[in-house]
LOBA-759935 format. One record per residue: residue in three letters; x, y, z of N, C-alpha, C in turn; residue number from 1; chain. Coordinates in steps of 0.02 Angstrom, whole numbers. Example, Ala and Ser with C-alpha at 12.3 -4.5 7.8 and 13.67 -1.06 7.14 Angstrom:
! LOBA-759935
+------+--------+--------+--------+--------+--------+--------+--------+--------+--------+-----+------+
: code :    npx :    npy :    npz :   capx :   capy :   capz :    cpx :    cpy :    cpz : pos : unit :
+------+--------+--------+--------+--------+--------+--------+--------+--------+--------+-----+------+
:  Ala :    660 :   -284 :    390 :    615 :   -225 :    390 :    660 :   -165 :    390 :   1 :    A :
:  Ser :    642 :   -112 :    354 :    684 :    -53 :    357 :    645 :      2 :    394 :   2 :    A :
+------+--------+--------+--------+--------+--------+--------+--------+--------+--------+-----+------+
This chain:
! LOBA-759935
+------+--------+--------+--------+--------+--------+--------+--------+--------+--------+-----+------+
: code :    npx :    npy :    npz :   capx :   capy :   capz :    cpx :    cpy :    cpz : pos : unit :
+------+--------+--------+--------+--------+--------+--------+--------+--------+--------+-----+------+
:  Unk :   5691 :   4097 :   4482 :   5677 :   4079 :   4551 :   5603 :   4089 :   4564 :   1 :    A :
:  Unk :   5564 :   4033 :   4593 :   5498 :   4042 :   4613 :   5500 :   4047 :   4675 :   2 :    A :
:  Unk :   5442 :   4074 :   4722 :   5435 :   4084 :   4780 :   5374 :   4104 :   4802 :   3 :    A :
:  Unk :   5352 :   4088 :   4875 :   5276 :   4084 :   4899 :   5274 :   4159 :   4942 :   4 :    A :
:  Unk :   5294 :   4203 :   4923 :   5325 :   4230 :   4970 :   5243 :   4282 :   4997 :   5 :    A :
:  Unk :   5219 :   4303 :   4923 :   5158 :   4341 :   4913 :   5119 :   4294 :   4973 :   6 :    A :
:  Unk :   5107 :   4231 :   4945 :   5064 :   4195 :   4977 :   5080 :   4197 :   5058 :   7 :    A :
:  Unk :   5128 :   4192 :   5073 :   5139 :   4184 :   5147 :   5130 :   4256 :   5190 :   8 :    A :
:  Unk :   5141 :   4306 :   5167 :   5159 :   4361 :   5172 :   5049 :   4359 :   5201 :   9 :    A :
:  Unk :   5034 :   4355 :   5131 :   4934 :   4358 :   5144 :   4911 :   4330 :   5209 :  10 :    A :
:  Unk :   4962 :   4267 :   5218 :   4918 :   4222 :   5271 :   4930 :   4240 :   5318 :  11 :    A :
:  Unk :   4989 :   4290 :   5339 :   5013 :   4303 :   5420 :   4979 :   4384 :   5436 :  12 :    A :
:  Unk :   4962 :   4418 :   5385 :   4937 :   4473 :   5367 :   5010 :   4526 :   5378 :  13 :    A :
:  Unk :   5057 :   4504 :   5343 :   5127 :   4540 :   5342 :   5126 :   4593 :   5285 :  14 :    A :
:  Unk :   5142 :   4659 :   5280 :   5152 :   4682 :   5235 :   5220 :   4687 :   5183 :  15 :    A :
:  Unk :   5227 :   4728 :   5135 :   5302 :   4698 :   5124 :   5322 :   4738 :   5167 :  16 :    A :
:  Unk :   5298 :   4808 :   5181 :   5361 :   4844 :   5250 :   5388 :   4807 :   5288 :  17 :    A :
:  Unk :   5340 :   4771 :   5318 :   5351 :   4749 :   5379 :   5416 :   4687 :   5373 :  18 :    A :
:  Unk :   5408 :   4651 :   5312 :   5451 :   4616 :   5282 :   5528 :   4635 :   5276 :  19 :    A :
:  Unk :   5505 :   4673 :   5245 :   5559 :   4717 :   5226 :   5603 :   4757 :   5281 :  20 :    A :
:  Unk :   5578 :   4758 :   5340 :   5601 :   4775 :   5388 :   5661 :   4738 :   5442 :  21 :    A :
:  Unk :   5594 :   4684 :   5437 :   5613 :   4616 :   5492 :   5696 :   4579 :   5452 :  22 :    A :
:  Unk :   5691 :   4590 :   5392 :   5761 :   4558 :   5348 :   5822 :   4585 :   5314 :  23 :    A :
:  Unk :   5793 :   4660 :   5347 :   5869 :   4720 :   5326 :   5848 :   4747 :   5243 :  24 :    A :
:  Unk :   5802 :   4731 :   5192 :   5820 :   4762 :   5155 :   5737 :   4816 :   5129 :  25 :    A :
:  Unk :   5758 :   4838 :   5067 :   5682 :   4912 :   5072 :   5646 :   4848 :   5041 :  26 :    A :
:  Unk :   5581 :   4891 :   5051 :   5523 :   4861 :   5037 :   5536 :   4837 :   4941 :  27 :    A :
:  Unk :   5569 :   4888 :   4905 :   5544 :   4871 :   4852 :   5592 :   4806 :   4820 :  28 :    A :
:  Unk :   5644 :   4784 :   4875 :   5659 :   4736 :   4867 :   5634 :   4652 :   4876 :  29 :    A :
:  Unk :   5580 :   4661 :   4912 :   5528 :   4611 :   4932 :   5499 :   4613 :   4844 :  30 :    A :
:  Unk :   5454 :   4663 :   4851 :   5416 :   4666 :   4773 :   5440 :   4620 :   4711 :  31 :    A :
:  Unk :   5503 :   4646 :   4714 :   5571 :   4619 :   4658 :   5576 :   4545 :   4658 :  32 :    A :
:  Unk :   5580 :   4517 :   4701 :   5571 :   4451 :   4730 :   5529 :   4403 :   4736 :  33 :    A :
:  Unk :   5476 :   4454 :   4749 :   5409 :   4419 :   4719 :   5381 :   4392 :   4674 :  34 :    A :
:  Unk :   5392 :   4458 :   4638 :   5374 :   4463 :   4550 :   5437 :   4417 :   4484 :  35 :    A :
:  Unk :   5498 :   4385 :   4532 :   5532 :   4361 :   4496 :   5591 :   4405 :   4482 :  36 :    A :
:  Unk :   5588 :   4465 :   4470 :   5632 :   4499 :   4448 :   5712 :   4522 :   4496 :  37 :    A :
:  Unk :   5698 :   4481 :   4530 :   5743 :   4471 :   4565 :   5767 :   4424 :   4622 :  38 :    A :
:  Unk :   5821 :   4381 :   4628 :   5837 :   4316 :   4625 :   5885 :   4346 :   4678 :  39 :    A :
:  Unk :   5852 :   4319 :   4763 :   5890 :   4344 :   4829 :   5947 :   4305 :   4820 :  40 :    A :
:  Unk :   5982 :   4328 :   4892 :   6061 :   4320 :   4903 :   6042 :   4243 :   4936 :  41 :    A :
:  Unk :   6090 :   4204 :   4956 :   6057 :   4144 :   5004 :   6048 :   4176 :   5042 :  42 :    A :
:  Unk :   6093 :   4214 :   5094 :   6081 :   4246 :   5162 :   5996 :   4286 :   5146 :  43 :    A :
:  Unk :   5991 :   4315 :   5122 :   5912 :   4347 :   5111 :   5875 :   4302 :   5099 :  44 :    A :
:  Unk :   5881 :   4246 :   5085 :   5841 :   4198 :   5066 :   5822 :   4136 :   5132 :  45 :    A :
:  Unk :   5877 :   4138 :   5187 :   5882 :   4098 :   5234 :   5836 :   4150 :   5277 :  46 :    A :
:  Unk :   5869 :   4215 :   5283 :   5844 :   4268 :   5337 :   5746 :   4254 :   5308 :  47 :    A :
:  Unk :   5706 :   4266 :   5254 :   5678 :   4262 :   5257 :   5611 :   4216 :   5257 :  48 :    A :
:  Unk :   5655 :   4167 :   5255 :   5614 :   4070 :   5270 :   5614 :   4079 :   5338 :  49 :    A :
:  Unk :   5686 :   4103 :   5386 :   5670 :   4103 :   5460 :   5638 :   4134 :   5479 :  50 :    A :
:  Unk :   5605 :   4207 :   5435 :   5552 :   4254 :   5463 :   5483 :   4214 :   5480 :  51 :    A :
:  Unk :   5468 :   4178 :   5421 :   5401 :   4142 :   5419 :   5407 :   4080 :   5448 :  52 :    A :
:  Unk :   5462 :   4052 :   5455 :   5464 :   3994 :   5517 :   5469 :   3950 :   5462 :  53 :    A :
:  Unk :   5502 :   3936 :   5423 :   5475 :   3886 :   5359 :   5560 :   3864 :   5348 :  54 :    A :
:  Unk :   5566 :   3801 :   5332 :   5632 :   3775 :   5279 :   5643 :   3818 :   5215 :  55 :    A :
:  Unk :   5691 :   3838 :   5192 :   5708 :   3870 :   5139 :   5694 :   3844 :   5066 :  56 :    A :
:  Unk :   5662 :   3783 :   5073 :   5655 :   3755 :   5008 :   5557 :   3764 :   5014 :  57 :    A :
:  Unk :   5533 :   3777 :   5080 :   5449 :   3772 :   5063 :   5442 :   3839 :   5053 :  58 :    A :
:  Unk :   5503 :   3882 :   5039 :   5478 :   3987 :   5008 :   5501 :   3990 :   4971 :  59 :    A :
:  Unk :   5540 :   3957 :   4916 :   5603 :   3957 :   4847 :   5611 :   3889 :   4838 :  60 :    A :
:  Unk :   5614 :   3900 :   4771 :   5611 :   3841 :   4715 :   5649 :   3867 :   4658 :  61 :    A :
:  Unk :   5686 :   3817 :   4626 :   5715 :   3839 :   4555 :   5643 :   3822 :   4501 :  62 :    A :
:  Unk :   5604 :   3767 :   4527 :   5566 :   3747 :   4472 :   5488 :   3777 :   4499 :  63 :    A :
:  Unk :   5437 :   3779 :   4474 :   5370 :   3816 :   4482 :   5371 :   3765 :   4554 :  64 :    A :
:  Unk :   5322 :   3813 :   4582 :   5292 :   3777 :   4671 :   5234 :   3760 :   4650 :  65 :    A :
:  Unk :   5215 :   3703 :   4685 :   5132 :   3664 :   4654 :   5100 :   3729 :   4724 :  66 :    A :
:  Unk :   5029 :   3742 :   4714 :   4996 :   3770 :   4728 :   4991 :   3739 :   4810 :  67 :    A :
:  Unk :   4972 :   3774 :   4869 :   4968 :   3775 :   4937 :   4937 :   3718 :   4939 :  68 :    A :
:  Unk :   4860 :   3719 :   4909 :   4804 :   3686 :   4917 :   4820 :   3613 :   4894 :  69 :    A :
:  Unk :   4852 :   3615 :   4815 :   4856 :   3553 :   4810 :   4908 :   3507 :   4835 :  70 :    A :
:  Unk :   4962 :   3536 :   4869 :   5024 :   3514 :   4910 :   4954 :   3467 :   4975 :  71 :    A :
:  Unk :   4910 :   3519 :   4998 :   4897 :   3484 :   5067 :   4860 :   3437 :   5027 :  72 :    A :
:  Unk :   4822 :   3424 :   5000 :   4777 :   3377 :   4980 :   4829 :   3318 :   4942 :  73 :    A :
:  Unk :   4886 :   3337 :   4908 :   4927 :   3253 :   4908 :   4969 :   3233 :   4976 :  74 :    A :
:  Unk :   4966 :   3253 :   5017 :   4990 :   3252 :   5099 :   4939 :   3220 :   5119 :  75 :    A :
:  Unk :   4853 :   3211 :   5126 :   4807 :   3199 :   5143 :   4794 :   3135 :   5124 :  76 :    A :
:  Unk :   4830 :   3120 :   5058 :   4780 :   3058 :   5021 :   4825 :   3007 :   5031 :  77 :    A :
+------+--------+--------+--------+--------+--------+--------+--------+--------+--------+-----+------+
């Protein structure tokens, strides 16, 4: 499972506490999730696309996520 989660987390200036708070589970379960090593529930996975306001498919992917930057720039062209 891939996921933007690091990335989104940077842009809102969220920590994982705070993450980890807002979605019921410990922080070092964010980490886990991050890093791959662990592959959320759907419900954890819905709860935390609704945290960041996002569709559940633009924070998780089965296949690699193309990079932020180059997503907006083929949107652009």
């Amino acid at each position: 499972m891939h996921d933007r989660i690091a990335v989104l987390r940077a842009d809102r200036g969220v920590s994982r506490k705070e993450l980890a708070e807002a979605v019921g589970v410990h922080p070092q379960t964010i980490g886990y999730v991050e890093r791959g090593e662990y592959s959320p529930s759907l419900a954890l996975a819905l709860r935390i696309a609704r945290f960041f306001d996002l569709p559940v498919e633009a924070v998780f992917s089965l296949d690699p996520l193309p990079s932020l930057s180059s997503e907006l720039l083929r949107r652009t062209s």
